[in-house]
N, C-alpha and C positions, 0 to 999 in steps of 0.2 A: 679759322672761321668757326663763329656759333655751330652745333649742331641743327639746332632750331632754324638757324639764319639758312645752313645747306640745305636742308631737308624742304627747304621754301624755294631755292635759287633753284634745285633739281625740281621740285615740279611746277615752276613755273616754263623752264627749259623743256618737261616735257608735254607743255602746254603747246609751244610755239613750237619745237620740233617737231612734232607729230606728220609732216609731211616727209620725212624721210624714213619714218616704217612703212609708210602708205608708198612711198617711191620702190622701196624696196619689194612687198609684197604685189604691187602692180606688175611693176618689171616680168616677176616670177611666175606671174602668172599669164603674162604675154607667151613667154616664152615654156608652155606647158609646163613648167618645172613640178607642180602635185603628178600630174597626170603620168609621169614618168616614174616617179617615185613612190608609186608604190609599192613596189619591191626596192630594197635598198639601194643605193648607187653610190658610190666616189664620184669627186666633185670629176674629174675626168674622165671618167664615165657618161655622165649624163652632159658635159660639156661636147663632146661627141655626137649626143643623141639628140640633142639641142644645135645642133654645127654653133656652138659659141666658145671663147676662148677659156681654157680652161685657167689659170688663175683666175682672172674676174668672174667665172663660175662660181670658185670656190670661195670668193669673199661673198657674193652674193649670196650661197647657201649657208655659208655660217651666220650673216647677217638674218637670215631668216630666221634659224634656229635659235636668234637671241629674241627677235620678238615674241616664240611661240609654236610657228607652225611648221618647223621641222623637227626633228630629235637627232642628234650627231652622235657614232656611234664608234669609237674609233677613227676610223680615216669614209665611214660612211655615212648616209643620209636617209630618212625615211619618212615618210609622214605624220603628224599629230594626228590624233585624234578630231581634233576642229578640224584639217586640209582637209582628210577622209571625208567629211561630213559636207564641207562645205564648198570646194576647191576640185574634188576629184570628179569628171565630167560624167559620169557613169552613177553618182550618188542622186538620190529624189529632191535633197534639198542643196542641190548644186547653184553655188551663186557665183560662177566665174564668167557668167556674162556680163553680171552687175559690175565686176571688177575691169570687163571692157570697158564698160558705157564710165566708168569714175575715169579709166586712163583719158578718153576721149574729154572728159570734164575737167582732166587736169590743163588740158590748155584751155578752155574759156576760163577757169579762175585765178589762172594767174594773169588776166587782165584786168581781173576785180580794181586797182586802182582807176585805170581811166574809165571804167563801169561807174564808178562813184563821182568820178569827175564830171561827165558827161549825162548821164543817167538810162544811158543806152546799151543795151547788149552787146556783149562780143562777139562780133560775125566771124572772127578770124577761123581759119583752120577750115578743117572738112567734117561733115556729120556721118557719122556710123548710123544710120539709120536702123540695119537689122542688130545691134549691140543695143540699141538705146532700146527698142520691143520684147526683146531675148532678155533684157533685163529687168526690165521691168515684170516678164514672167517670173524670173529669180525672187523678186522681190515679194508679188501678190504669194508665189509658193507657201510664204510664213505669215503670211494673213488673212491670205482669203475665206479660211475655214470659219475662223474667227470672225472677221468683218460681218461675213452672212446667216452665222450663228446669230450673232447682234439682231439682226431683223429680221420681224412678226410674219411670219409666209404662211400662216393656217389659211389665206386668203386666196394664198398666191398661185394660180397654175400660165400666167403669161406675165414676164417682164422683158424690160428693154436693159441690156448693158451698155451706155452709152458712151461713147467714148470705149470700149470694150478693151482698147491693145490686144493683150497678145490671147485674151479669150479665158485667162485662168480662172477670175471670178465667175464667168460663164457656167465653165465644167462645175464649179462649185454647188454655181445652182441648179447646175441641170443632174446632178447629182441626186437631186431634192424631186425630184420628176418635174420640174419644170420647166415648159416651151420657153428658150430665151432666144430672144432678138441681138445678136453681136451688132453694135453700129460704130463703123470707123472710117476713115479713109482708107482707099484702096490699097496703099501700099501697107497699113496696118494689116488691113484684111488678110491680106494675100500671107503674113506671117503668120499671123493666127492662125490660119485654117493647116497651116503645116503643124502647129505646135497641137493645135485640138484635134487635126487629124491623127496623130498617133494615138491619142485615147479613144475618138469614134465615137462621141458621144452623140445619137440620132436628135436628141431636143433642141441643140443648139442649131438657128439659122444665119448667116450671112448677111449683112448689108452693106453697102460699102456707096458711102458719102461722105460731104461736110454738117456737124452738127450745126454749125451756126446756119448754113442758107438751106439748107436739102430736108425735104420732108420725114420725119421720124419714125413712121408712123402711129397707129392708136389702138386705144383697146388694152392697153397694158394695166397688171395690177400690180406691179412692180417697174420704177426705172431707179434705177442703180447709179448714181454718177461716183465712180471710185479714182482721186487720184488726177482729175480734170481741174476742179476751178484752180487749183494754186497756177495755172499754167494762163490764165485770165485775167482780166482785170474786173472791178465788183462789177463794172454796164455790166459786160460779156456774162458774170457768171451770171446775175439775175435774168438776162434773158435768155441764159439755157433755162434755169428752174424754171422760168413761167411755160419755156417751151413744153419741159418735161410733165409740166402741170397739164396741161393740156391732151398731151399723149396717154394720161392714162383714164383709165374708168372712174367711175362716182366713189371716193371711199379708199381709191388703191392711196398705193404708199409710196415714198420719195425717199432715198437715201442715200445723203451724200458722205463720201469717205475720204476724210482728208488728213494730213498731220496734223496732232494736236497742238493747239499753239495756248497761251496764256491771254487774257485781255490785254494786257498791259503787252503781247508781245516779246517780252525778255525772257520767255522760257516755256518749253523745257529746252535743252539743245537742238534734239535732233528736231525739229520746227520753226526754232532761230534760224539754223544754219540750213537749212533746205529755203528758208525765205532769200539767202543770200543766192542758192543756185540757181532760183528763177529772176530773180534781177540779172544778171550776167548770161542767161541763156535764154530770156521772153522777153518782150517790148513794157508788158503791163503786171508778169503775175507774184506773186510771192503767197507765202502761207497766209493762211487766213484764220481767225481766231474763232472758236464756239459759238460768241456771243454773235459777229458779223454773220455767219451763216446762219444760224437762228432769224435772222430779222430777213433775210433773204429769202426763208421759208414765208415768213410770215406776211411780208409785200407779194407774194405769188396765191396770197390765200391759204397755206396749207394750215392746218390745225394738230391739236397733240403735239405737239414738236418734244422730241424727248433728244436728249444724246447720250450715248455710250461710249465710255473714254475704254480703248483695248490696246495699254500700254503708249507705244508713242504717236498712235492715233486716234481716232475718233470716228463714230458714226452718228449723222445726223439727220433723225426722221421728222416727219409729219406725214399727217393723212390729206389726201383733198379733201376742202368743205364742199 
């Protein structure tokens, strides 16, 4: 075969394969496999300390080691640098909760066919609720700082996080000395306050409702929606924004933080392909593009509308007129 012709047939291969590194690193991360290895191990050694069988331990770990995130060492095993960082549950920017909440998404998308047939979510299966919270903290960990860096707070000493999850954006602002309002459902609450309980941050308050029917309250010069409308449909998300239009003061500010998507929709990836995971896990939501939230500010009255694109997401402001 061409060189040229291989060198296309392999990355297209590694185009459409891609879910068997992801099976592989899921697995390993079900089963502690970082968490254990930080000190070296044989593969039956940690098959042991894992009670799993130790050949298929051992192809498991070497499988690891070929995508990246182990190092084999002889007949042992150790962590990369990225597991360290990202994998081991004792690191600051530990995302192995996000790696639950993908296991738990690998069964709604491999319904993605009759999702497309039908146009209706895959109910099958059971929800991790505290995996899907817990990772979504994983998540906010690598943007939060960034996100709220993006917007103007010389104004700001009360905002609303609406939709808050697990409270990370919170602690961000309340970092900034500002009173914030957490608003979620109960059972979001109740995670949150464990995960912002360890840090103790006094500015941060509690609420616990539904955004769409339950009063918000007012007086804010900040409300924050991060990470919410892609989970909507456009009604839903315009009548949060006019809600949140309403909750705040004369002048405060609106910003909404979502994956950034292209007009046309067909890029960048990580925005396509998050549009696919709310079709198969929502009744109405997918990404939503700069230009569609821009006009969403704009039918709520707000004014200035600016955005700031921070990699593969976005923030997007306006003031109340």
């Amino acid at each position: 075969m061409n060189r040229n012709v291989l060198k296309q047939v392999q990355d297209f291969a590694r185009l459409w394969g891609g879910f068997r590194a992801s099976r592989v690193i899921l697995t390993a991360n079900n089963y502690r496999v970082f968490d254990h290895l930080t000190r070296p191990k044989t593969a039956s050694e940690l098959a042991r300390a894992i009670d799993a069988d130790p050949r298929a331990t051992e192809i498991l770990l070497d499988a690891v080691a070929a995508v990246g995130l182990l190092k084999k060492a002889g007949s042992k095993y150790r962590n990369t640098t990225t597991a360290k960082k990202f994998l081991v549950q004792s690191s600051p920017l530990y995302q192995g909760d996000m790696l639950r909440h993908a296991d738990n998404l690998w069964k709604s998308w491999s319904g993605l066919d009759e999702v497309v047939k039908t146009g209706k979510p895959n109910q099958s299966g059971t929800r991790d609720y505290d995996a899907f919270i817990r990772a979504m903290h994983n998540n906010a960990v690598l943007r939060a700082k960034d996100a709220v860096s993006a917007i103007d707070l010389k104004s700001v000493t009360r905002a609303l996080d609406l939709g808050g999850g697990p409270g990370t954006y919170s602690m961000e602002l309340a970092k900034r000395k500002i009173i914030v309002t957490l608003f979620d459902l109960p059972e979001t609450v109740k995670i949150a306050q464990e995960i912002v309980g360890e840090q103790k941050p006094k500015q941060i308050h509690f609420v616990a409702g539904d955004y769409h029917s339950d009063d918000i309250g007012s007086g804010y010069d900040l409300v924050l929606i991060s990470q919410i409308v892609h989970s909507l449909s456009i009604e839903e998300s315009i009548d949060l924004i006019e809600k949140a239009r309403n909750a705040l003061n004369p002048k405060g500010t609106i910003a909404v933080h979502e994956f950034l998507l292209a007009k046309n929709r067909a890029a960048p990836v990580p925005g396509a392909l998050f549009s696919v995971n709310m079709l198969v896990n929502t009744r109405d939501g997918r990404s939503y593009s700069v230009e569609e939230m821009r006009s969403w500010l704009l039918k709520a009255g707000f004014k200035g509308i600016k955005a700031r694109v921070l990699g593969d997401t976005v923030v997007v402001m306006g003031k109340k007129g």
